[in-house]
C-alpha positions, 0 to 999 in steps of 0.5 A: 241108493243110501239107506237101502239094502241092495235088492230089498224092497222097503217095507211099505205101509198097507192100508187097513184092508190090505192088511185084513186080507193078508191076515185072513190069508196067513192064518188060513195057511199057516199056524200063528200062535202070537200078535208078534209071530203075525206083525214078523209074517206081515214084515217078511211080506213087506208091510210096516207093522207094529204089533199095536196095528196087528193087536187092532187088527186082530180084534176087528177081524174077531180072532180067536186062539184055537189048539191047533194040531199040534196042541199049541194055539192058533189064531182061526177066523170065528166060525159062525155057530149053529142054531143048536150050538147057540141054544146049547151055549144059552142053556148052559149059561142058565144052567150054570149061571142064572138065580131066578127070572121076573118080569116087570110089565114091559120088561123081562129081569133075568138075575145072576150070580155075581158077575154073570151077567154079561155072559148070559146077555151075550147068550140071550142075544145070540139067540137072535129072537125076534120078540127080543130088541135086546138085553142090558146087563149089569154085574148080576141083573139082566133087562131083556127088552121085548119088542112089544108089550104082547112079546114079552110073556113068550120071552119070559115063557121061552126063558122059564122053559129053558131053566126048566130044561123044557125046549118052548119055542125057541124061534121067535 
């Protein structure tokens, strides 16, 4: 056969699932510290890869680099946080972030240091409340949308007492 390496199988194109799943497998046992590093694993595997399909790849699948044993990084699948974690994390960004909250009548405001918005949004609805639809952030306001007119004075509650460092009812 012209072209082919004697005893080499040519690489073949994955479909995306296939690919998901290798990854998922290759980081599981061992560390890959780079997109190059991953597409070079696939390849040795068979799969014809760019380092843009692994890069795509990475960002569906929710990647994140972690200090592996040795120190260096490691892509790892995200683990899911505990419910201590995230309100640990919200406080945190209050705590760090956050000038004042207000309320309007339908609408909570939280207000932030400039270009803090988005981070304290992402801890908000990472508390997963059920009196909050969800929030919209700018560069340094906040709109924390509650499902209805009556939640919002618990939403705006629940927010008062976490700058106050108080622990309010945290589940809704």
């Amino acid at each position: 056969m012209a072209g082919r390496s004697a005893g080499r199988t040519p690489p073949r194109d994955a479909g995306r699932s296939d690919r998901e799943h290798r990854i998922r497998e290759i980081i599981a046992r061992h560390p890959v510290g780079t997109q190059e590093e991953l597409a070079a694993t696939l390849r040795r595997q068979g799969l014809a890869v760019t380092q843009a399909t692994v890069s795509r790849d990475i960002k569906r699948l929710g990647l994140v680099k972690a200090p592996s044993g040795d120190g260096r990084p490691r892509y790892v699948l995200p683990e899911r946080p505990s419910p201590v974690d995230v309100l640990r994390r919200l406080r945190l960004a209050i705590d760090e972030y956050v000038l004042s909250i207000d309320a309007g009548e339908d609408l909570v405001v939280i207000h932030t240091l400039t270009g803090c918005a988005n981070a304290v949004a992402e801890a908000v609805d990472a508390m997963a409340w059920e009196d909050v639809v969800g929030t919209v952030a700018g560069d340094n306001t906040i709109l924390v949308v509650p499902r209805r007119r009556a939640a919002r004075a618990r939403v705006l509650g629940r927010l008062r007492a976490l700058i106050e460092g108080g622990l309010g009812d945290h589940r809704r």
